[in-house]
C-alpha positions as CSV (number, residue, x, y, z in Angstrom):
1,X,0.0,0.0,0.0
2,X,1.3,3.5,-0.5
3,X,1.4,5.9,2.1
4,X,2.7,8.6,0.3
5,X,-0.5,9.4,-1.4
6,X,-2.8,8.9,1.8
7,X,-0.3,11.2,3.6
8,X,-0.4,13.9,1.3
9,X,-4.7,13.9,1.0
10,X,-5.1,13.0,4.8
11,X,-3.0,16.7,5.3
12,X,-4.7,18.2,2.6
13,X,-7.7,17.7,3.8
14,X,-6.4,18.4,7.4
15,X,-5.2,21.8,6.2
16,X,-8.7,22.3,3.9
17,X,-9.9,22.3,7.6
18,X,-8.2,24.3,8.9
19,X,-7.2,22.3,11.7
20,X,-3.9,21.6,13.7
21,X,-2.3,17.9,14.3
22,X,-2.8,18.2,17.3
23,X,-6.7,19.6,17.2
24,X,-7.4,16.1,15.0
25,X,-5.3,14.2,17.3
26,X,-7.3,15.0,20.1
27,X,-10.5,14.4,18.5
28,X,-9.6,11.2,17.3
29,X,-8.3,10.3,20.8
30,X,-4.4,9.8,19.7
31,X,-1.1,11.2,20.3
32,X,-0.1,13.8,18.4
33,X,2.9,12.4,16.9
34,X,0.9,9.0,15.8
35,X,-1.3,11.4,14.0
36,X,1.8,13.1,12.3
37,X,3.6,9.7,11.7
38,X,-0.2,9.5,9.2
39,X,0.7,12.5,7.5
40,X,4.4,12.0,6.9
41,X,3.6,8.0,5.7
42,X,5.4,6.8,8.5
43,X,2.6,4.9,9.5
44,X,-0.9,4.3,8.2
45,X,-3.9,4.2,10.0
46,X,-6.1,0.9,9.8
47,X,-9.9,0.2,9.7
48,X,-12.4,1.9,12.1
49,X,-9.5,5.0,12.4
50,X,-9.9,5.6,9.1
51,X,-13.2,5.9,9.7
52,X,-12.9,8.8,12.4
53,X,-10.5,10.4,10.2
54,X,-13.5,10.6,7.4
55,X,-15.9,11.4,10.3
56,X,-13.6,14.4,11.7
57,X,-13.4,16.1,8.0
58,X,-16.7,16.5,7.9
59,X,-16.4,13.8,4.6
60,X,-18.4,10.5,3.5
61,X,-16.1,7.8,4.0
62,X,-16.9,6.9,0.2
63,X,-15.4,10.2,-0.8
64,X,-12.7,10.0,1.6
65,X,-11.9,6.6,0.3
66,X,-11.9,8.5,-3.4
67,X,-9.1,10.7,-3.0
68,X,-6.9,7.7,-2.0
69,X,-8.8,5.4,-4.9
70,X,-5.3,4.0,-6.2
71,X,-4.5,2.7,-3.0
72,X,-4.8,-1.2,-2.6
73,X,-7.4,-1.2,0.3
74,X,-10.6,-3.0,1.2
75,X,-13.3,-1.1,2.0
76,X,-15.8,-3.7,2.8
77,X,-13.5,-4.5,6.0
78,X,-13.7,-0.9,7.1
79,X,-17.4,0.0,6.4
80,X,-18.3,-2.0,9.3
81,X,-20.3,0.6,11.5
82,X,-19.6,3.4,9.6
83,X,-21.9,6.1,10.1
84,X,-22.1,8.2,7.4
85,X,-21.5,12.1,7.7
86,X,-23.8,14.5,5.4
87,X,-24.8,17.1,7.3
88,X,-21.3,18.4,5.8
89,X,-19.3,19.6,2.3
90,X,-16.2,21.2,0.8
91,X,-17.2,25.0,0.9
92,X,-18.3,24.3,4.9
93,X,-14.4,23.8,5.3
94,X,-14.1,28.0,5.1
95,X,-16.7,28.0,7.9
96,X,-14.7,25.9,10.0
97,X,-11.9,28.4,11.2
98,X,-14.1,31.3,11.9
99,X,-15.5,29.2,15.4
100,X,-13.6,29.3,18.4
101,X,-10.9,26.6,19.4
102,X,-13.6,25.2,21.9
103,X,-16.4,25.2,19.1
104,X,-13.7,23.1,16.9
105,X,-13.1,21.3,19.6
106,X,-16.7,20.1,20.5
107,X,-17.4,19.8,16.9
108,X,-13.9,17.1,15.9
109,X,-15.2,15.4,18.7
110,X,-19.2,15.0,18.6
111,X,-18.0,14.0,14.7
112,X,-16.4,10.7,16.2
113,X,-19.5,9.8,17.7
114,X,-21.7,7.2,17.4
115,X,-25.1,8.1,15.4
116,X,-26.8,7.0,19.1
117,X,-24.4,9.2,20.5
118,X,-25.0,12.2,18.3
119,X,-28.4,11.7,18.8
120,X,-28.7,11.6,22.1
121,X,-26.4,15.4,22.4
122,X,-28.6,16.7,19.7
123,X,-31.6,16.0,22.3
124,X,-29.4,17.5,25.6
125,X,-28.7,20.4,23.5
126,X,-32.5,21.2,22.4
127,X,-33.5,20.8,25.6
128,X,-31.0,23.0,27.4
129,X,-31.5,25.5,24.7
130,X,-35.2,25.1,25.2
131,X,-34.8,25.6,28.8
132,X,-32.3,28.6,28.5
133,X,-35.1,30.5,26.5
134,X,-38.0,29.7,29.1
135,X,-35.2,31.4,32.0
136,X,-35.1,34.7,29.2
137,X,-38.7,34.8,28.5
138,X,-39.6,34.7,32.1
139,X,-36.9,36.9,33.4
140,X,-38.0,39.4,30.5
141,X,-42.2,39.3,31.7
142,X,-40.7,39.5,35.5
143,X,-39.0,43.3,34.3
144,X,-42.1,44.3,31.9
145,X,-44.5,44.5,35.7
């Protein structure tokens, strides 16, 4: 297998994100350098971590799998539970740096979820947002008497 070519599109689309090694490494739940050792071709990543890696772009596994099409891989081995991601695309990738390190953060991370798992935060979320607006309204018609 050559990793020269998955090196050079796993940075490419590291630096399309606008991400650091160590922001991906941390959302993948790796060291730093084993991340790195991806990039340089040192080492390649196998089956479900190729997976995150997809998930933490923001990119379908299939088109993931498509920048790196000449590698011999089998993707059949690696599908397993894979979760596909389209709630994202290329031209989100600007939209990416503009949130805060903690916003990155939070979103490399709720990426590597589980779809239970994303789930289940989408439904915390609502409801604390929910909740956070029933404080405002009634803190707003407590001021208006």
């Amino acid at each position: 297998m050559n990793n020269t070519k998955f090196a050079l599109v796993l940075r490419q689309c590291r630096e399309n994100a606008k991400l650091t090694q160590k922001q991906v490494a941390d959302a993948l739940g790796i060291e730093r350098s084993t991340y790195a050792y991806y990039e340089t071709g040192l080492t390649q990543p196998k089956g479900k971590m190729i997976i995150n890696l997809a998930n933490v772009f923001g990119i379908e596994y299939d088109t993931f799998m498509d920048a790196i099409s000449d590698f011999e891989f089998d993707r059949s081995a690696d599908a397993a539970g894979f979760t596909t991601v389209t709630d994202s695309s290329w031209q989100d990738r600007e939209k990416m740096h503009a949130l805060s390190k903690n916003e990155q953060n939070l979103l490399l991370r709720f990426r590597t979820l589980s779809s239970e798992q994303r789930k289940y935060i989408a439904e915390e979320m609502e409801r604390l947002w929910s909740e956070s607006r029933e404080k405002e309204k009634k803190k707003k018609n407590k001021t208006v008497f």
